[in-house]
N, C-alpha and C positions, 0 to 999 in steps of 0.2 A: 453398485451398478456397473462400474468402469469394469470390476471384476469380473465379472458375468460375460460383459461385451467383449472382453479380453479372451478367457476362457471360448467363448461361442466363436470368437476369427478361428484362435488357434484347432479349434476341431475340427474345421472347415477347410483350414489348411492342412492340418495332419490328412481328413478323407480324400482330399485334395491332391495329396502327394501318394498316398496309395494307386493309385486311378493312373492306368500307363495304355497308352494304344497297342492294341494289336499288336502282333511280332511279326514281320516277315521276313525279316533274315532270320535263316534260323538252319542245322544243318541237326537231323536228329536217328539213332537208331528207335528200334520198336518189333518188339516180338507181333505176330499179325498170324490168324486164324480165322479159316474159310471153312463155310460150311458150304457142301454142294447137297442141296436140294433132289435125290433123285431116287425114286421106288427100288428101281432095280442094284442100288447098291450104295454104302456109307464111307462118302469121303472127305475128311476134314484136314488138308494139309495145315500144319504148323510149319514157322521159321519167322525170319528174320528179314526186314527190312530197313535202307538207310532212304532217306531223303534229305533236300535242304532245297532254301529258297532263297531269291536276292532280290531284292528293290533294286530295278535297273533304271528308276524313274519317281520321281514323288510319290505317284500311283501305278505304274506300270509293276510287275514281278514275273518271275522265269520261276518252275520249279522243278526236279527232276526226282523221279522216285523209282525204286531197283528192290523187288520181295524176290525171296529164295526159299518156297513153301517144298515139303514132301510128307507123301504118307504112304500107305501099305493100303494096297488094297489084292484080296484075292492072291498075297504070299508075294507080290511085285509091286518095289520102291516105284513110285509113283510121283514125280519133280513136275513141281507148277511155279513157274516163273512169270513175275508182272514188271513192265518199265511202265513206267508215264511219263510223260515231259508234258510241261502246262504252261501256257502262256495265261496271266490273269491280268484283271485291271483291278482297283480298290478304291472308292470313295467313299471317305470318311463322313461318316453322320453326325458323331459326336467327336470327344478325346478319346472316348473306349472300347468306340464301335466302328466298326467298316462293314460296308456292302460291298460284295465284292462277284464277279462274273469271269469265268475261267475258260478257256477252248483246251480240249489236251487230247494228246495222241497218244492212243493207249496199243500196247501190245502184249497179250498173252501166250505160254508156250505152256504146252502140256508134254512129258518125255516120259520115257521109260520101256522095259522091256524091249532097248535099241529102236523105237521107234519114238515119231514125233511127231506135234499136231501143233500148231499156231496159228493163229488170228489175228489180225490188227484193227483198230480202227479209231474211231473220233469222239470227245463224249464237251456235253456243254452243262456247267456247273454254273448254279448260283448262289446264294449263302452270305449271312450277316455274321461277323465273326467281333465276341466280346471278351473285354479283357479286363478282369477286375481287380488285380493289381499285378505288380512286378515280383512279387511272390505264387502269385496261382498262376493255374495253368487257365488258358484262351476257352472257352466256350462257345462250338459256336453248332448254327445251323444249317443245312443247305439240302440243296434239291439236284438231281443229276440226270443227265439223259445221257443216254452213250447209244452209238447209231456207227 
């Protein structure tokens, strides 16, 4: 019986030590492809993005994010560039889960054939983000409005 009881702590504490919060320091590259949606013509920039994030506060976080997309369309290199900067907040639900609420300024640039077209604006993010060990990666979910 001691054996058992013994056995049953220690697995408790091994699932135990698996189980890590959420990351939000974190500074990451990422290949990233867009699809644009539109009858009159197919444009899927690929490339490369870096981001990274800082806990400026228990739960407060800053994050900042830079993609350097281009494709061809119609025989002309076609460059779509995205920054974001995000201010978030994060409350922890459990040890492996956070809810978390983001404000970020977003800016898009489209270029090419010497010309150029950009956009800016605001977008509000929400989302529950889980973390099922120190070995996986974060899982998470959320919802976005951008205006």
């Amino acid at each position: 019986m001691k054996k058992l009881i013994l056995a049953a702590a220690l697995s408790a504490v091994s699932a135990a030590s698996l189980a890590a919060a959420p990351a939000w320091d974190f500074v990451q590259t990422s290949y990233v492809l867009t699809d644009f949606d539109d009858a009159d013509f197919n444009y899927e920039p690929d490339g490369f993005a870096i981001s990274a994030s800082k806990l400026v506060t228990d739960d407060a976080f800053v994050t900042g994010s830079y993609s350097i997309q281009n494709d061809d369309i119609f025989g002309s290199e076609i460059d779509f560039d995205r920054l974001s900067l995000v201010l978030g907040y994060r409350y922890a639900l459990s040890g492996t889960t956070d809810f978390f609420g983001i404000v970020s300024y977003e800016d898009v640039e489209i270029s090419g054939s010497g010309e150029s077209e950009s956009e800016d604006g605001y977008g509000l993010t929400a989302g529950v983000s889980y973390e099922t060990s120190d070995d996986l990666s974060t899982f998470g979910l959320n919802a976005r409005y951008n205006f």
